[in-house]
C-alpha positions as a Python dict, from the first residue, in 0.01 Angstrom:
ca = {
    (1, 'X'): (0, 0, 0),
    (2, 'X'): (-283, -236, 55),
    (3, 'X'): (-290, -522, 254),
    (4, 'X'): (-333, -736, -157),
    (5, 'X'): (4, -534, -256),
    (6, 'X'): (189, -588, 44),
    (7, 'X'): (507, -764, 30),
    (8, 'X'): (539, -1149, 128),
    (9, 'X'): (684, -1248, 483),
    (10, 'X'): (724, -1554, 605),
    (11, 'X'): (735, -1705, 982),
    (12, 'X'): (1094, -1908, 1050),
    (13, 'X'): (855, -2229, 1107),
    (14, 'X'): (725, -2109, 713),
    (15, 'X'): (1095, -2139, 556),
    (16, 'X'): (1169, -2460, 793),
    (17, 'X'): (874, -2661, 622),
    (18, 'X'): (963, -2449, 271),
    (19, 'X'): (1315, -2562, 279),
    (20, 'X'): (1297, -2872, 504),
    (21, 'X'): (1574, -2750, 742),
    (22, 'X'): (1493, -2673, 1124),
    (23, 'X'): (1470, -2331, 1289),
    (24, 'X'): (1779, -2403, 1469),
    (25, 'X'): (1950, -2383, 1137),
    (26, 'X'): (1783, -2068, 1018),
    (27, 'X'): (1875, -1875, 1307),
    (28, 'X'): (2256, -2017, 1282),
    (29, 'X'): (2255, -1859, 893),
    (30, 'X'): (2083, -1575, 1077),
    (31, 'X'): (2365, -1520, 1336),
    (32, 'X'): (2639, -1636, 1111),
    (33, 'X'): (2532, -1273, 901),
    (34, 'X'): (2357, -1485, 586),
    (35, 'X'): (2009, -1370, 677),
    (36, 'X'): (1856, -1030, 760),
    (37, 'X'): (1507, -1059, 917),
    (38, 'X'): (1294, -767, 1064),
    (39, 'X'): (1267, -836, 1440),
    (40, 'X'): (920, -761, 1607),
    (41, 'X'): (1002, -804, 1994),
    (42, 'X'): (1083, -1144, 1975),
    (43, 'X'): (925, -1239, 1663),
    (44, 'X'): (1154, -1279, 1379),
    (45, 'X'): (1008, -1163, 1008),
    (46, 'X'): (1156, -1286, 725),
    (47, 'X'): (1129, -1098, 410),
    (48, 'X'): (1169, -1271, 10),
    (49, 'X'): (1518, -1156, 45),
    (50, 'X'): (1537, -1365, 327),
    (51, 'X'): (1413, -1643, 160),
    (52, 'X'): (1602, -1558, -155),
    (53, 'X'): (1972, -1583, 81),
    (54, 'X'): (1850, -1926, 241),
    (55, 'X'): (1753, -2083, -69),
    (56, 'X'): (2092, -1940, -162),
    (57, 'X'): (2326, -2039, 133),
    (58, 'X'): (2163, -2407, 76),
    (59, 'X'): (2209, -2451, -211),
    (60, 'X'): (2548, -2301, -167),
    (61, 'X'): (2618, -2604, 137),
    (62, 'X'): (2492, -2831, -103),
    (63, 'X'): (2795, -2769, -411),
    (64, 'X'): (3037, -2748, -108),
    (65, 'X'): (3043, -2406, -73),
    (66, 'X'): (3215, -2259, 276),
    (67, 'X'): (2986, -2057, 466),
    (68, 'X'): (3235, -1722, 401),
    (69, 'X'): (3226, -1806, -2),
    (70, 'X'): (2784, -1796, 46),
    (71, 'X'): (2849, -1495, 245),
    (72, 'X'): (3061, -1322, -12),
    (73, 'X'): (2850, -1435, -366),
    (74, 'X'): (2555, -1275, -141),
    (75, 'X'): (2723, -947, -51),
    (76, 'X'): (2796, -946, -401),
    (77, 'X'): (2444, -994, -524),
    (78, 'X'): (2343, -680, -214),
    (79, 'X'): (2605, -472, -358),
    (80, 'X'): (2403, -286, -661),
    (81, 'X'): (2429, -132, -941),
    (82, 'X'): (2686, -398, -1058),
    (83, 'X'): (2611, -650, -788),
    (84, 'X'): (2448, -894, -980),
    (85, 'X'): (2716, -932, -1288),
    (86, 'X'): (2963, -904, -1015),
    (87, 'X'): (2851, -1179, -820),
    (88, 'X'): (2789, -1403, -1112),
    (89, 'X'): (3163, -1368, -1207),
    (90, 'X'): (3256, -1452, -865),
    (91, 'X'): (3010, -1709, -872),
    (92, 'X'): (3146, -1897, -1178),
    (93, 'X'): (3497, -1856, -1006),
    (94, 'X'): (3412, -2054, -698),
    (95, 'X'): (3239, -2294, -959),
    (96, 'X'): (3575, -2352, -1164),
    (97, 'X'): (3741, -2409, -790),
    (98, 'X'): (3512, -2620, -673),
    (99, 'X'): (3527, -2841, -988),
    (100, 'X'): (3916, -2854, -1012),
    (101, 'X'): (3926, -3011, -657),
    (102, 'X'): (3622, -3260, -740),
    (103, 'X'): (3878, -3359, -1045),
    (104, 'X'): (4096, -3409, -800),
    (105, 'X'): (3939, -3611, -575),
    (106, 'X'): (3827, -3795, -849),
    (107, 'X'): (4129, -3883, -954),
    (108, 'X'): (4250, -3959, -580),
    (109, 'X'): (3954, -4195, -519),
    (110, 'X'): (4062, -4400, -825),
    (111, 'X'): (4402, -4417, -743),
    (112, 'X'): (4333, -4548, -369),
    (113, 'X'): (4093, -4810, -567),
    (114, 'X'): (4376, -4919, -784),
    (115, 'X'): (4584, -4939, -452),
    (116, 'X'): (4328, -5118, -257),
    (117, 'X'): (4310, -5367, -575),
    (118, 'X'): (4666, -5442, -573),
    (119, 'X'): (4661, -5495, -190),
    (120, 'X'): (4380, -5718, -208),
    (121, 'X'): (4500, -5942, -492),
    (122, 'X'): (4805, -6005, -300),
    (123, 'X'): (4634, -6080, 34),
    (124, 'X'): (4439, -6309, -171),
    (125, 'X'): (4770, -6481, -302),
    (126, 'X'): (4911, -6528, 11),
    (127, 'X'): (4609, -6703, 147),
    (128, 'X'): (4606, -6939, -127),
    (129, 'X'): (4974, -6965, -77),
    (130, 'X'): (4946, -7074, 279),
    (131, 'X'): (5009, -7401, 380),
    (132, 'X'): (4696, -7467, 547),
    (133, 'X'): (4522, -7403, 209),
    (134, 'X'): (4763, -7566, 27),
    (135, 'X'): (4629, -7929, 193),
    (136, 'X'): (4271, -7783, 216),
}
C-alpha cells in the first residue's frame, strides 16, 4: 500500500476540533466500548470507523438516545453480512420510541401550561379581589 493509498487516521485532538467535543469526551465513548482506536504506546489512533461511531454516538446523544441504545445500533451496523439492514430496523425502532415519548411530553407540557393558566388567572382574581386593591 502506498503512503497516497493508505487509510485515513486521525489524532483525538483531530476529531475534538472535527466534532467540537473535548478529548475528555472521546476517551469516555472510548472506555464506555463506543470507540475502537489502535493504541501506539500511549498514542491513541483513530481509524474512519472511529470517526464513523463518534459522529454516530453524537448524533445518537443528540435525538436522546441512551448510551446502551448507540452501543447496540453500532454493534448492529459491526455485525455483517446483515448488519447494516439489521441495524437500520433497529434504528427506526428506537426512532418510533423516541417519538411516542416526545408526543408525550408534548402533550404533558401543554397540559401543565393549561394548569399553570388556570392557577394564574385565579391568583390574579384574588389580588384584584383583595381589599387593599379594592380601595386602590
Amino acid at each position: 500500500m502506498t503512503p497516497d493509498s493508505a487509510p485515513r487516521t486521525y489524532s483525538i485532538s483531530e476529531l475534538s476540533r472535527m466534532f467540537e467535543v473535548t478529548p475528555r469526551t472521546i476517551r469516555f465513548y472510548e472506555q464506555e466500548g463506543l470507540l475502537e482506536p489502535e493504541r501506539r504506546g500511549q498514542t491513541r489512533i483513530y481509524h474512519d470507523k472511529d470517526r464513523v461511531r463518534l459522529k454516530l454516538t453524537l448524533r445518537g446523544k443528540r435525538l436522546g438516545f441512551s448510551l446502551g441504545e448507540i452501543r447496540e445500533v453500532i454493534e448492529l451496523y459491526d455485525a455483517l453480512p446483515d448488519g447494516n439492514a439489521r441495524q437500520l430496523r433497529r434504528l427506526l425502532e428506537l426512532l418510533a420510541e423516541k417519538r411516542t415519548n416526545l408526543q408525550r411530553q408534548e402533550e404533558d407540557i401543554r397540559l401543565m401550561r393549561k394548569e399553570l393558566d388556570d392557577v394564574e388567572g385565579r391568583c390574579r382574581e384574588a389580588l384584584l379581589a383583595l381589599p387593599e386593591n379594592a380601595e386602590g
